[in-house]
N, C-alpha and C positions, 0 to 999 in steps of 0.2 A: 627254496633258498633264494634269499635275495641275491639280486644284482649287483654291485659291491662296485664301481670303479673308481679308478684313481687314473687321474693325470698328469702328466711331464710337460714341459716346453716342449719334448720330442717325439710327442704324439703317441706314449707308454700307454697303453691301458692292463690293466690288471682287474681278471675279472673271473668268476668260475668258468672251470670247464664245463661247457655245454653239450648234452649226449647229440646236438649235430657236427662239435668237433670232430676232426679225425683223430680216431684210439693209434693208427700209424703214423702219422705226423707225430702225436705226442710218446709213441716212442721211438721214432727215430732221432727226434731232440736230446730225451735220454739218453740213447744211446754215442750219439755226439759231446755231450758236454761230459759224458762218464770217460770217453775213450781217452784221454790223457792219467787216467787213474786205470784202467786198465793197462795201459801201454808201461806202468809202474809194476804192474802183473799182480793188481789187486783185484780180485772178483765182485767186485760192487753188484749185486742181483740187479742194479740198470745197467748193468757193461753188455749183459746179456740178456733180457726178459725179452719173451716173446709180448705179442699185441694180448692175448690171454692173461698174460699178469698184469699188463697195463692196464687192460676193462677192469678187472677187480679190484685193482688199488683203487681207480677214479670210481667206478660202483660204491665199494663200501668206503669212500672216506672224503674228505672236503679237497676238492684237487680246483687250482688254483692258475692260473695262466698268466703269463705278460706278453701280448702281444703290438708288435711297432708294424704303422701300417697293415692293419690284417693279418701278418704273418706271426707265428705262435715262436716266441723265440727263448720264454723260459716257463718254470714250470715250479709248484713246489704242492705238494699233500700234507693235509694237516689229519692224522689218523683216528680213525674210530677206536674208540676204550676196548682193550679185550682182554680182560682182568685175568680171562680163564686161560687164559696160554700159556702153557707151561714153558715157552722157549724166550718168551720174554725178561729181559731184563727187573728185578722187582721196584725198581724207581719206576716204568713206566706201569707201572699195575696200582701207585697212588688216586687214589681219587682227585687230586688237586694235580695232576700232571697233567699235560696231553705234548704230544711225541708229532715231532714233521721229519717229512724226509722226503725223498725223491726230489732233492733241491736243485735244479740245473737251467742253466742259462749256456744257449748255442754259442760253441767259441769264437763265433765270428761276432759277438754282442760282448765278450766277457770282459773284463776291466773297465767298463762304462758306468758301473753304477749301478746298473740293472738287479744284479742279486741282491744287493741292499736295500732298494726299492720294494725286491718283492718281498725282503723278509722282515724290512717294516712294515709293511703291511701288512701281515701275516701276525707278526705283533701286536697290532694295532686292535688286528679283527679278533682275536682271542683277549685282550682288555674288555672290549670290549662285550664280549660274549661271558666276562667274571671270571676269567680263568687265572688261574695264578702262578702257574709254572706250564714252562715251554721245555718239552727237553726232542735232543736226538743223538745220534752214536754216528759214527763216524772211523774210520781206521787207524789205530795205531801209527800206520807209516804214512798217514796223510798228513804232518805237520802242517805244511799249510791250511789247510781245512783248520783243525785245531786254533791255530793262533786266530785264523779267521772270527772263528766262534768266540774265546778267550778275549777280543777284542770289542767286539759285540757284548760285552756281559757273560757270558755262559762260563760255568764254572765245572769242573770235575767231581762226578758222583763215582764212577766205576768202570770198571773195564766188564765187557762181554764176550761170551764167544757165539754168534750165531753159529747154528751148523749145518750153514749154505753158504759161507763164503770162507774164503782162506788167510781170512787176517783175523786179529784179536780188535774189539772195536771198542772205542772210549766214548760213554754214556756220559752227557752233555746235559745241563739244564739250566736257567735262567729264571728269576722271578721276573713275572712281569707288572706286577701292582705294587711297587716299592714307593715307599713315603720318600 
């Protein structure tokens, strides 16, 4: 994979996750930036993944970092196709889809910009890779999140239910090659 960065006035970079990153650090991030959505008493699979879930997301799929001064302070995955999953949503089993999630920025970074930054650039790197729809799900009771996306372009396909978490989840997508 290439090297991919991007820079701020504020010394941002954004760049893959490197297997000499720490797999703990990148979830203990998750697990921070998720815990005010937990403390809502929604089970977001990052309010609680062990380090085991975290190698296998960043293993099988494009895992993404922002880090200010060396330190690793957001995160986001762009996921590998797995048409054959039966637990999946069928908007992300399109061929012309691909699905991000594990989006989080450490609370002590959040309303700075940061998550915008990275998911323009996450944006940017799927145009450019010919992709043409971006989607991800997100909680029902997470309004904020919602309007976030809705703001951002992302429109309403459907509701889901995984059956690992304790909310109904609202399936999110966006075109990203629009004339």
């Amino acid at each position: 994979m290439n090297s991919t960065n991007s820079k701020n006035s504020m010394n941002l970079i954004i760049r893959p996750f490197f297997e000499k990153d720490s797999i703990t650090e990148l979830t203990g991030l998750l697990h921070r930036a998720y815990k005010f959505l937990a403390d809502m008493g929604l089970h977001f699979v990052a309010t609680w993944q062990g380090e085991d879930i975290t190698k296998r997301h960043v293993t099988n799929s494009e895992c993404f970092i922002a880090e200010l001064d060396g330190k690793m302070i957001a995160t986001i995955l762009l996921y590998a196709k797995h048409k054959d999953d039966k637990t999946l949503p069928e908007w992300y089993k399109r061929d012309d889809v691909r699905v991000f999630g594990k989006f989080a920025v450490d609370p002590d970074f959040q309303k700075q910009g940061i998550g915008s930054k990275l998911l323009d650039f996450l944006e940017d790197y799927c145009r450019k890779k010919g992709l043409n729809e971006l989607a991800l799900d997100t909680s029902d009771k997470a309004l904020h999140l919602i309007e976030y996306y809705e703001k951002r372009g992302y429109r309403f396909i459907s509701t889901h239910q995984w059956p690992v978490v304790n909310y109904h989840s609202i399936v999110m997508s966006k075109q990203l090659n629009q004339s």
